[in-house]
Residue frames relative to the residue before (quaternion, step in Angstrom):
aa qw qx qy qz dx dy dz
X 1.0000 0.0000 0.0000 0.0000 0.00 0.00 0.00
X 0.4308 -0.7106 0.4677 0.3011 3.16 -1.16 0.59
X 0.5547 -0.5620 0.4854 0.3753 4.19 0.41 0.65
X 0.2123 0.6861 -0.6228 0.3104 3.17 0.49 1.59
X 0.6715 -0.6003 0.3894 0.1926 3.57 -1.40 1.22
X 0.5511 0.6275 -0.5290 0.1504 3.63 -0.58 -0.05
X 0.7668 -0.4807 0.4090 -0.1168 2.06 -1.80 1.92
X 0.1201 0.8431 -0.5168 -0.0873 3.66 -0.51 1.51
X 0.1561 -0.8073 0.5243 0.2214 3.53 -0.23 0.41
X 0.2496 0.7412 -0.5501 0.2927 3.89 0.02 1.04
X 0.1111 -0.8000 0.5787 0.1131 3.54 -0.99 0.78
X 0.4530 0.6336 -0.4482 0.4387 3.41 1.42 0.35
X 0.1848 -0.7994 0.4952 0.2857 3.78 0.03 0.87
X 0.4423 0.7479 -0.3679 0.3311 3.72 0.83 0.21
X 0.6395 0.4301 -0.1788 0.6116 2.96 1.01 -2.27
X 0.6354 0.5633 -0.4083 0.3350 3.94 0.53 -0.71
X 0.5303 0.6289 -0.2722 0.4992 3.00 0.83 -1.35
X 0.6788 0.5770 -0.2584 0.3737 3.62 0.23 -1.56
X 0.7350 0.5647 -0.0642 0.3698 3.24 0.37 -2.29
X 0.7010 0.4621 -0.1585 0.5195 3.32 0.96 -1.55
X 0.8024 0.1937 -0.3445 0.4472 3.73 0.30 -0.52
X 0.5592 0.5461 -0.4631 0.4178 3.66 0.90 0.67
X 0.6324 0.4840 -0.2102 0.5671 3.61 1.17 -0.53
X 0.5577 0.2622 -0.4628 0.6372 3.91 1.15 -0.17
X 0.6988 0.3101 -0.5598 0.3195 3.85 -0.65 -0.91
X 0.6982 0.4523 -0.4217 0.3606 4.26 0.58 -0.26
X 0.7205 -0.4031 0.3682 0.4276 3.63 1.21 0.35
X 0.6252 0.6688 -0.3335 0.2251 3.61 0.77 -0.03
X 0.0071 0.7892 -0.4547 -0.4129 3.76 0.28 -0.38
X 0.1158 -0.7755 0.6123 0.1011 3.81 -0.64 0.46
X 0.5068 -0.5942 0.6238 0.0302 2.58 -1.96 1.64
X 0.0245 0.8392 -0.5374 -0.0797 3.61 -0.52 0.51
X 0.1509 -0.7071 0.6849 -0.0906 3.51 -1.18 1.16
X 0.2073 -0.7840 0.5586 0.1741 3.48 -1.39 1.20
X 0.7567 0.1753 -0.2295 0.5865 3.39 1.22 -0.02
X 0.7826 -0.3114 0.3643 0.3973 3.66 -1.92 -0.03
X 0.7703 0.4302 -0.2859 0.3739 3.65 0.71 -1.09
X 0.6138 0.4802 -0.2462 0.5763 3.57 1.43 -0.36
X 0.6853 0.4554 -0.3367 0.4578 3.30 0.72 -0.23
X 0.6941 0.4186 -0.2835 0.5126 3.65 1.06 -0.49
X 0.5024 0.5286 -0.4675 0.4995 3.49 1.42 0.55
X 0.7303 0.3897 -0.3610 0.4296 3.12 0.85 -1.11
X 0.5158 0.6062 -0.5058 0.3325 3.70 0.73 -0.53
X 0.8398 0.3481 -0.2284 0.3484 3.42 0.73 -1.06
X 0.3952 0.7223 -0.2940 0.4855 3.36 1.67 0.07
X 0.8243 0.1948 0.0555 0.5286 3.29 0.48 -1.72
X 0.1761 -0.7051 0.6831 0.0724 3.76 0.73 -0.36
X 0.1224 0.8067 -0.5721 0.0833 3.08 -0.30 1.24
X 0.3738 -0.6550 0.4275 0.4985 3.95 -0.39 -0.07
X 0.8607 0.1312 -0.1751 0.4598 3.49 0.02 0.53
X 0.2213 -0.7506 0.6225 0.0062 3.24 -1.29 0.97
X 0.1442 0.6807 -0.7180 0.0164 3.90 -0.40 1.03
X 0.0210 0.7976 -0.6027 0.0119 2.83 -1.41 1.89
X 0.5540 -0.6220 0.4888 0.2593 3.33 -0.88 1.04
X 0.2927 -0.8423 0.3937 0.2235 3.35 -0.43 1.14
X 0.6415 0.3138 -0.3127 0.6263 4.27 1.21 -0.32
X 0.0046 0.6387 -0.7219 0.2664 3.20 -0.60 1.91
X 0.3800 -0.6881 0.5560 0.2702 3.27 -0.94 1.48
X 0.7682 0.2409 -0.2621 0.5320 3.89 -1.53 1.01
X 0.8546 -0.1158 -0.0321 0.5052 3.77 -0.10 -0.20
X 0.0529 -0.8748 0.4332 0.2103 3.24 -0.23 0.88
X 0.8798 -0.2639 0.0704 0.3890 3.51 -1.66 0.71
X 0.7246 0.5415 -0.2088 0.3716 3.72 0.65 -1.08
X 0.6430 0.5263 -0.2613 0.4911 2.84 1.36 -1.46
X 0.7086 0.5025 -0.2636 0.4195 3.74 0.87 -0.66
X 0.5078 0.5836 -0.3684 0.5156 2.97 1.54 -0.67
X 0.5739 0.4808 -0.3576 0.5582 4.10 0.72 -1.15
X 0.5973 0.6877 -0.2955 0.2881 3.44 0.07 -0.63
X 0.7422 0.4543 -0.0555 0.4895 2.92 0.77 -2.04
X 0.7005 0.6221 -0.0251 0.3487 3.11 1.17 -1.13
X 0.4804 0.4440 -0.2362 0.7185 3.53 2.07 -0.51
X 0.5930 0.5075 -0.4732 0.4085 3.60 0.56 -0.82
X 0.6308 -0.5409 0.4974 0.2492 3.44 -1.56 0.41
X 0.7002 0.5123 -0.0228 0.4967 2.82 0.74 -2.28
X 0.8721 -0.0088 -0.1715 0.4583 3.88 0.39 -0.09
X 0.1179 0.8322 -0.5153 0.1675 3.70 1.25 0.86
X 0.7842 0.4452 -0.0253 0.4316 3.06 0.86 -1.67
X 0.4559 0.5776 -0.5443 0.4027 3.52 1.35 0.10
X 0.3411 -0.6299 0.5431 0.4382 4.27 -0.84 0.02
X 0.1837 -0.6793 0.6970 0.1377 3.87 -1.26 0.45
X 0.0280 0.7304 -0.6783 -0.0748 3.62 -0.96 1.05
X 0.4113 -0.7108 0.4675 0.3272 3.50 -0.86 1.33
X 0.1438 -0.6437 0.6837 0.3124 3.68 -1.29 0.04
X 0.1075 0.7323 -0.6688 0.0705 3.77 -1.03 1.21
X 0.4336 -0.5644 0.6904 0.1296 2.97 -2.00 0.75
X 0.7155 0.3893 -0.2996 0.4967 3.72 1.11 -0.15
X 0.1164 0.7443 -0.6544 0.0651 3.83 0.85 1.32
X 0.3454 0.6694 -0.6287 0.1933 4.01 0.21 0.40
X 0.6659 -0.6182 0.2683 0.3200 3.17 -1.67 1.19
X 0.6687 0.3934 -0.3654 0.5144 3.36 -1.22 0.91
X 0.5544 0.5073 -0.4245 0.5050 4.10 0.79 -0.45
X 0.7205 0.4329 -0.4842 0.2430 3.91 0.60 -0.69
X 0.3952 0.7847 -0.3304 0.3448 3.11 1.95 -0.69
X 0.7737 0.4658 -0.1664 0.3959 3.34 0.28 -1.27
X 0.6197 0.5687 -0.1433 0.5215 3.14 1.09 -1.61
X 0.6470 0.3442 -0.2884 0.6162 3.94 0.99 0.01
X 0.5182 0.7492 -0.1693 0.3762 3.26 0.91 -0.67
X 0.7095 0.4773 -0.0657 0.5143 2.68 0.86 -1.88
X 0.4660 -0.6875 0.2047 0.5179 4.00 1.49 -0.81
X 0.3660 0.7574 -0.4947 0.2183 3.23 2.01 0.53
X 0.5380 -0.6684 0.4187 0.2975 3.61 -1.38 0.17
X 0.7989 -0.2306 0.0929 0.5476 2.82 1.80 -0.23
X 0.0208 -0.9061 0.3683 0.2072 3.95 -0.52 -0.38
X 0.4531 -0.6137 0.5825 0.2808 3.30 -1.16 0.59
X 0.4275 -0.6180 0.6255 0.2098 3.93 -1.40 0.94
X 0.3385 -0.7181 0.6058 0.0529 2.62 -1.72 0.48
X 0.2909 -0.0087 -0.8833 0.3675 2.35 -1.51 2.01
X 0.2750 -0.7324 0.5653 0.2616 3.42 -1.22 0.96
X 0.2810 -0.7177 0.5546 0.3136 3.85 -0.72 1.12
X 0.6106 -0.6218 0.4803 0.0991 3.23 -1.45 1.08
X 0.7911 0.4284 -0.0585 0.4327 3.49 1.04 -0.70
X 0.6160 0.1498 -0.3591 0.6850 3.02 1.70 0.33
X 0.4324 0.6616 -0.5763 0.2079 3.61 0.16 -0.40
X 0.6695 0.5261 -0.2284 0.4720 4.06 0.34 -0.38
X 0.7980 -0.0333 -0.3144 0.5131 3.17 1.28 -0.15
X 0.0223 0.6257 -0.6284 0.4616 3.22 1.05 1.48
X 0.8863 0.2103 -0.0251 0.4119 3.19 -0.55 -1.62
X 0.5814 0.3374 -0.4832 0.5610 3.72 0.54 0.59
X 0.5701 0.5808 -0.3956 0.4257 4.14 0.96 0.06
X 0.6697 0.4791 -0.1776 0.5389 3.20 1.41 -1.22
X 0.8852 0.1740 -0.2869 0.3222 3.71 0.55 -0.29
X 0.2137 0.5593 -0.6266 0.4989 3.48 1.91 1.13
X 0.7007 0.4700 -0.4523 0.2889 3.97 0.13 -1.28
X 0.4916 0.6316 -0.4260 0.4219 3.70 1.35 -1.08
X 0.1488 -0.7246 0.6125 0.2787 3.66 0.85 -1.27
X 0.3375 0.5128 -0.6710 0.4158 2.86 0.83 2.17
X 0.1568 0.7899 -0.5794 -0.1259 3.97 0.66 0.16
């Protein structure tokens, strides 16, 4: 990978933990954010090519940031893939809705997750 940026927004310091040393050993650098308001600084700050946001963030939650990010000029065009533990029917609805591009469940499988997230930001047409 080329040491492209992307942005986690997770307040579980596990799943971070998790997320973060799978995205650096594939070449990524990651930006890390425990809630919605810190993440939507760093989005606009860093413009990263991707944005995996964890959708139950304590105080704003994931969607709402996700709407957010998404009115903004400056980081409309970045893709957000939600990470949720609540894939039950009707949640992808929203979760697209909301302007994600998609999401990855939770437990997060280790073994595809790298090329999950190197699928999502060729489609961005950031390869």
């Amino acid at each position: 990978m080329s040491g492209k940026k992307i942005l986690v927004i997770e307040d579980n310091p596990i799943n971070m933990e998790l997320i973060t040393d799978l995205l650096n050993v594939t070449g990524y650098r990651v930006l890390q954010a425990g809630d919605a308001e810190t993440g939507i600084t760093l989005a606009r700050t860093e413009r990263p090519a991707l944005i995996l946001m964890d959708i139950s963030l304590p105080g704003m939650d994931g969607l709402t940031a996700t709407r957010i990010l998404k009115q903004d000029p400056i980081t409309r065009d970045i893709p957000v893939v939600a990470l949720t533990a609540h894939a039950m029917k009707g949640d992808k609805e929203k979760i697209l809705a909301a302007g994600c591009t998609d999401y990855i469940s939770k437990p997060i499988d280790t073994r595809t997750l790298p090329k999950m997230i190197a699928h999502f930001i060729e489609s961005a047409g950031n390869p």
